[in-house]
NUMI-676549 format. One record per residue (C-alpha): residue in three letters; x, y, z. Coordinates in steps of 0.1 Angstrom, whole numbers, plus 2048, in hexadecimal, padded with zeros to 3 digits. Example, Ala and Ser with C-alpha at 12.3 -4.5 7.8 and 13.67 -1.06 7.14 Angstrom:
2
ALA87B7D384E SER8897F5847 
//
This chain:
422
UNKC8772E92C UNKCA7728947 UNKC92746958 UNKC7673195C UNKC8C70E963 UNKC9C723981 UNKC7772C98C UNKC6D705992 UNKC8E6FF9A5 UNKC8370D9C9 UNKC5E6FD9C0 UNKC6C6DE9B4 UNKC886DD9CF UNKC7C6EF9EE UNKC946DCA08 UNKCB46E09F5 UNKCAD7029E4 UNKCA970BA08 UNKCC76FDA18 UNKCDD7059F8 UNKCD072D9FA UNKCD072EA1E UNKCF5720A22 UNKCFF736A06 UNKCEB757A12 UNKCF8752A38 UNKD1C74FA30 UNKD1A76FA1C UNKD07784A36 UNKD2477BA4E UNKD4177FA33 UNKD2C7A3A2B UNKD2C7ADA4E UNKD537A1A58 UNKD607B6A3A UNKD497D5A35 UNKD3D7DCA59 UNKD5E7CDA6E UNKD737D2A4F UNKD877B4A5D UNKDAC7B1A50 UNKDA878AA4E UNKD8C776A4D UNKD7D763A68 UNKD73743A55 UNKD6D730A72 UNKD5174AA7D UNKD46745A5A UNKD41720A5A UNKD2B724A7A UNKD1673CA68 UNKD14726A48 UNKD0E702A5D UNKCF1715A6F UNKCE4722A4B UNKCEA702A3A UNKCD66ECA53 UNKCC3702A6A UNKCB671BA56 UNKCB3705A36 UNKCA86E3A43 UNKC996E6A63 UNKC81706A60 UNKC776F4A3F UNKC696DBA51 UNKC5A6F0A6A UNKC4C708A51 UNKC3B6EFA3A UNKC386CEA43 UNKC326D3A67 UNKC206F4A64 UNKC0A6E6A46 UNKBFF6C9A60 UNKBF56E2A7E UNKBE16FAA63 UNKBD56E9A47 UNKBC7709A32 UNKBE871EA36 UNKBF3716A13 UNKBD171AA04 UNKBCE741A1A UNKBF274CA05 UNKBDE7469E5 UNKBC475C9EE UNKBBD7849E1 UNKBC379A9FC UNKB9879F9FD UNKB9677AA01 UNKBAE77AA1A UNKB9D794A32 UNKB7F782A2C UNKB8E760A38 UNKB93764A61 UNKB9D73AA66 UNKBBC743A4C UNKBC1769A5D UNKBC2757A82 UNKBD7735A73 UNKBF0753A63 UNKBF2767A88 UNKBF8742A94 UNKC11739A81 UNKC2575EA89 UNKC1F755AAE UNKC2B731AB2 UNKC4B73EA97 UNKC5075EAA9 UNKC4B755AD1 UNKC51733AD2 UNKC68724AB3 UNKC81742AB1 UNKC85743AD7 UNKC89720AE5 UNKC9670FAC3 UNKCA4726AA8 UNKCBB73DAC1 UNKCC771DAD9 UNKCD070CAB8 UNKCE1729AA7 UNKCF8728AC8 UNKD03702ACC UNKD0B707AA7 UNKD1D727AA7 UNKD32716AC9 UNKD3A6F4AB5 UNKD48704A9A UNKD5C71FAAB UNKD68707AC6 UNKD646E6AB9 UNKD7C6D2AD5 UNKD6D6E0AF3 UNKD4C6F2AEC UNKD356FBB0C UNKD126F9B00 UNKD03703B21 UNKD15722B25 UNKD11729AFD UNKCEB725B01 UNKCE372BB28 UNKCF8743B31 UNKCFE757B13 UNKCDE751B02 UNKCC4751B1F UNKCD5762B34 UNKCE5780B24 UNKCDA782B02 UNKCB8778B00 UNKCA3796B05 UNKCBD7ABAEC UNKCBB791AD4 UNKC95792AD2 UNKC8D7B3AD0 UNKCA97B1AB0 UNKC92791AA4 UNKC717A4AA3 UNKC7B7C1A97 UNKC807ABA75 UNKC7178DA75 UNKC4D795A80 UNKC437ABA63 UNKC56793A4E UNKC47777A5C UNKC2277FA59 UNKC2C78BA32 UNKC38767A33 UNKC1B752A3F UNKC0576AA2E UNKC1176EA08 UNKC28754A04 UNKC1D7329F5 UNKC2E714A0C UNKC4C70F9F3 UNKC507319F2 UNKC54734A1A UNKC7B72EA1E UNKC877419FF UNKC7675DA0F UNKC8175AA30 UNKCA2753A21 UNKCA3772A11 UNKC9678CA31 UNKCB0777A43 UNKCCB783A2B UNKCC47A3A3D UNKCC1791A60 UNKCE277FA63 UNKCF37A1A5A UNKCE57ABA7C UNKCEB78DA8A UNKD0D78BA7D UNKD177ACA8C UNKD047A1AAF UNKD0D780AB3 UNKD2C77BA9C UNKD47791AA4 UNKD51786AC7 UNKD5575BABF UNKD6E74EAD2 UNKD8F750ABE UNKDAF73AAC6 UNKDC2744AE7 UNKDC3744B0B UNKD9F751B19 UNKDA8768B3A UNKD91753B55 UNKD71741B54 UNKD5074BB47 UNKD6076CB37 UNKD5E766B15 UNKD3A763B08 UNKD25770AEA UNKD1B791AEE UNKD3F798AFE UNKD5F78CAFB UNKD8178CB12 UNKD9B77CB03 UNKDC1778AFC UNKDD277AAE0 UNKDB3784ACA UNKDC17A3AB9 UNKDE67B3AB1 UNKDF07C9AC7 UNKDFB7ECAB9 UNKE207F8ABC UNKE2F818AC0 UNKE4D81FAA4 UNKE5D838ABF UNKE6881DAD6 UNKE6A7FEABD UNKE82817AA2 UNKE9B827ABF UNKEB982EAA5 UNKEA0845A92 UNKE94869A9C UNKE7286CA9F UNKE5888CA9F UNKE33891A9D UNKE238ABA84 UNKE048B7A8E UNKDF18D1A74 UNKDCE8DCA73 UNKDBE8F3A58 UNKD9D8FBA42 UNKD988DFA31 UNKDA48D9A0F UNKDA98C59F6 UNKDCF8B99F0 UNKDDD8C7A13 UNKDE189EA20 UNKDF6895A00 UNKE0A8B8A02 UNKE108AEA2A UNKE1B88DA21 UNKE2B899A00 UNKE448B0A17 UNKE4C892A2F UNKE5487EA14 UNKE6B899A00 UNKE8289DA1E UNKE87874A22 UNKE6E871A41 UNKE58852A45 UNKE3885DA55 UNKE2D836A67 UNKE1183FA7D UNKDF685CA7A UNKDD286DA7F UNKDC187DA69 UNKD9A889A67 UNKD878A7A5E UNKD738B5A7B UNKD598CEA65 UNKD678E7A51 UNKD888DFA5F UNKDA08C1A58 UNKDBD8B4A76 UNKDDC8A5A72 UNKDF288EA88 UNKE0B878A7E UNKE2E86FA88 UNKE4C86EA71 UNKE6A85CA79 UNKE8C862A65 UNKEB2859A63 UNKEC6878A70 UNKEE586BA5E UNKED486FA3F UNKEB588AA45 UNKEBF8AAA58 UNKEA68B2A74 UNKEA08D9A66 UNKE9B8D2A3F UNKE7F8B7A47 UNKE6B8D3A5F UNKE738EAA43 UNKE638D4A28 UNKE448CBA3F UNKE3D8F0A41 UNKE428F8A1D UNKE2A8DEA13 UNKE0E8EDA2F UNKE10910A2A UNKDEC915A33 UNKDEA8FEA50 UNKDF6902A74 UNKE108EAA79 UNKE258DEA9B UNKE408C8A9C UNKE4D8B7ABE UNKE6A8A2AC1 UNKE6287FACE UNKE7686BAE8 UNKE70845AF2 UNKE58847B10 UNKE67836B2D UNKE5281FB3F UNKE6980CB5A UNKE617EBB44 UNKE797D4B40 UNKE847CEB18 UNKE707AEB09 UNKE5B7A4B22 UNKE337A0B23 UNKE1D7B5B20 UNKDF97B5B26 UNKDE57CDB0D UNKDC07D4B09 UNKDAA7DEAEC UNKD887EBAF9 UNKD6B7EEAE1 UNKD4D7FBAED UNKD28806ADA UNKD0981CAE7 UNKCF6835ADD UNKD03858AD3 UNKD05869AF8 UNKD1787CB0B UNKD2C869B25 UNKD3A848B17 UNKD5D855B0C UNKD5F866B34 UNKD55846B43 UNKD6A82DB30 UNKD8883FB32 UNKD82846B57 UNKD8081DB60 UNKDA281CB4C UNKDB282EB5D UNKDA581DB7E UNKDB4800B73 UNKDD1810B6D UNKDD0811B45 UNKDE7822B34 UNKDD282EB0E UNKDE5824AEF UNKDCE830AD5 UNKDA883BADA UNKD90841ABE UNKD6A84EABF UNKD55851A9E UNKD2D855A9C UNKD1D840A86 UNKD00843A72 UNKCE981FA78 UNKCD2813A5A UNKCB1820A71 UNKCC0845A71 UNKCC9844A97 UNKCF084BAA2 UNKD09832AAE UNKD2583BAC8 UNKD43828ABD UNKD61822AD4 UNKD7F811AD1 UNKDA180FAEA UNKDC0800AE9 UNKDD3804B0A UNKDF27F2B20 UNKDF57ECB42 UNKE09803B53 UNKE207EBB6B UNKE297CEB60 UNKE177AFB6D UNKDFC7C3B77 UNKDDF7B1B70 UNKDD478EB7B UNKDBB77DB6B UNKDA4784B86 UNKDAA7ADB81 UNKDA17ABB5B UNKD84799B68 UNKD7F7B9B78 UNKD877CFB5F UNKD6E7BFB45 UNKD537BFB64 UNKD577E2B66 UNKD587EFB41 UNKD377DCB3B UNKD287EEB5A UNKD3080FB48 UNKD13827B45 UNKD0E84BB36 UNKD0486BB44 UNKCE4862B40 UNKCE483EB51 UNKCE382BB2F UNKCFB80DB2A UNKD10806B10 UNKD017EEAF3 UNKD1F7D9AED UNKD447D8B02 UNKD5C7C1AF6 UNKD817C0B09 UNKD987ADAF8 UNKDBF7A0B06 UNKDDD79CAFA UNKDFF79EB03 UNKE247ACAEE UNKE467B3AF9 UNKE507D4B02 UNKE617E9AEC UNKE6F7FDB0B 
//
């Protein structure tokens, strides 16, 4: 029976059900994405609420409208085609050409010059409510940078969903299901369009900051280094690589521990049959002496090759406390050679010193392979860079290509600034 009650609700209800499941279905795509695909520490709510206004009244009211009072008025027999066997159906052309209609004026005209613009002026309102620059949001980011990217993205989804849609579905039925494919949507969306909003802080010069990339300051923490910031401790890196086993990362860790060393930062992956170790281990030499900690490492990694170097504070000729700018560099493509070379090579350049560099291949949902890149660097002499040279610098990392002459899907350079430790 409550089976049946919950049946009538989107028939009974169409315009609320819709706005209600599109709000509620939009806001978890984007919570979905920010904590299983960006595996964010904090939330961005703000993000969020643009993603669940646009759900709410966008995708639940307006495309109601369109899809059944309006598209009811320009073709009259749509709701009577969905009814029809599939037989009676290929046997009707006015509902077969109505239905190829009705995917062409949603598809090339409603997504494109309504649904997109919208879904910017929203996403800016929200995410910069007491300034927000519609032309640039919808102009320059949509038309001009974004657009074609965002409709290839588009079709690949929505035009087989769509002519299901207008073909199957009864006129109720039409936002529930395009609800539901858009489940799958604003994930993609999210991940496109989401992840570079313009968060709280200074924005290096005009026109930088934008949708599909983002230059900003103060958008991320910038990593330390316990060598510098812990000076009264001593400090060594343990490097070990062996066949991989099971147990040899909790028997490394296991002899750090044993001799009263804190391991703070570390690497470790397994690279095929074989798994690599880095990490470094700080310790009191008051209370740990230098010889029994190496001896406990090595005891505990009998079958690994292990070195140990001492660390010392790296001088930079910075003075103590002051600013500094730092850069974290995130950059997508496809799995080719070249990317890591080129990146690294306009770094340097600009006179970049590398913090920490990461690569990973990733596995996409169609079976093809992501390059994944992400840097976090400093600049090398203080007061380096002027706004005008990161300008530069973010001009140049999106101008990146591979040996091959393909760009980079996605670049994102993002600024901060911390006090020296040295």
């Amino acid at each position: 029976m409550s089976s049946h009650w919950l049946m009538r609700i989107p028939k009974s209800y169409p315009l609320a059900f819709g706005m209600f499941f599109s709000t509620f279905k939009t806001s978890f795509s984007d919570l979905l994405v920010q904590t299983t695909v960006e595996k964010r520490d904090t939330i961005d709510w703000r993000r969020n609420a643009a993603f669940a206004s646009f759900g709410c009244f966008y995708l639940g009211g307006v495309q109601y409208l369109l899809y059944v009072p309006v598209f009811k008025r320009f073709f009259p027999t749509a709701g009577e085609f969905s009814g029809l066997t599939i037989k009676q159906k290929l046997n009707n052309p006015r509902g077969m050409k109505e239905t190829a209609a009705q995917v062409g004026l949603d598809q090339f005209v409603h997504h494109p010059l309504l649904y997109f613009p919208v879904f910017y002026a929203t996403k800016e309102i929200v995410t910069n409510p007491t300034s927000p620059d519609l032309k640039r949001a919808i102009v320059k980011d949509y038309f001009g940078t974004n657009f074609k990217e965002d409709m290839v993205a588009l079709w690949k989804i929505w035009i087989p969903s769509t002519v299901l849609n207008f073909t199957f579905m009864p006129l109720w039925g039409r936002i529930p299901w395009v609800a539901s494919t858009s489940l799958i949507w604003t994930c993609i969306l999210s991940m496109m369009r989401g992840g570079d909003d313009p968060i709280k802080g200074e924005v290096i010069g005009p026109g930088v900051s934008g949708v599909s990339d983002s230059l900003m300051v103060g958008t991320y923490r910038p990593r330390t280094c316990p060598v510098e910031m812990d000076s009264h401790l001593s400090h060594i890196n343990v490097s070990a690589t062996g066949v991989d086993k099971v147990g040899m990362v909790a028997r490394m860790c296991k002899g750090v521990s044993d001799a009263g060393g804190n391991i703070t930062m570390s690497k470790m992956t397994r690279l095929g049959n074989h798994f690599v170790m880095m990490m470094h281990v700080s310790y009191d030499q008051e209370k740990v002496r230098h010889l029994d900690l190496l001896e406990s490492i090595r005891n505990n990694a009998e079958e690994l090759v292990v070195k140990i170097n001492k660390l010392q504070p790296r001088s930079t000729g910075l003075r103590k406390n002051a600013d500094q700018m730092t850069f974290k560099v995130s950059c997508r493509g496809p799995d080719t050679p070249g990317f890591t070379a080129a990146i690294t090579e306009v770094l340097a350049r600009h006179s970049v010193s590398i913090e920490n560099l990461d690569t990973n291949v990733v596995l996409e949902p169609d079976g093809s392979r992501s390059f994944w890149l992400d840097i976090e660097g400093t600049e090398r002499k203080m007061g380096l860079f002027t706004d005008e040279d990161v300008q530069e610098l973010d001009k140049d990392l999106k101008a990146v290509k591979n040996k091959e002459g393909n760009p980079l899907s996605r670049v994102s350079l993002k600024v901060a600034k911390k006090e020296t430790d040295v």
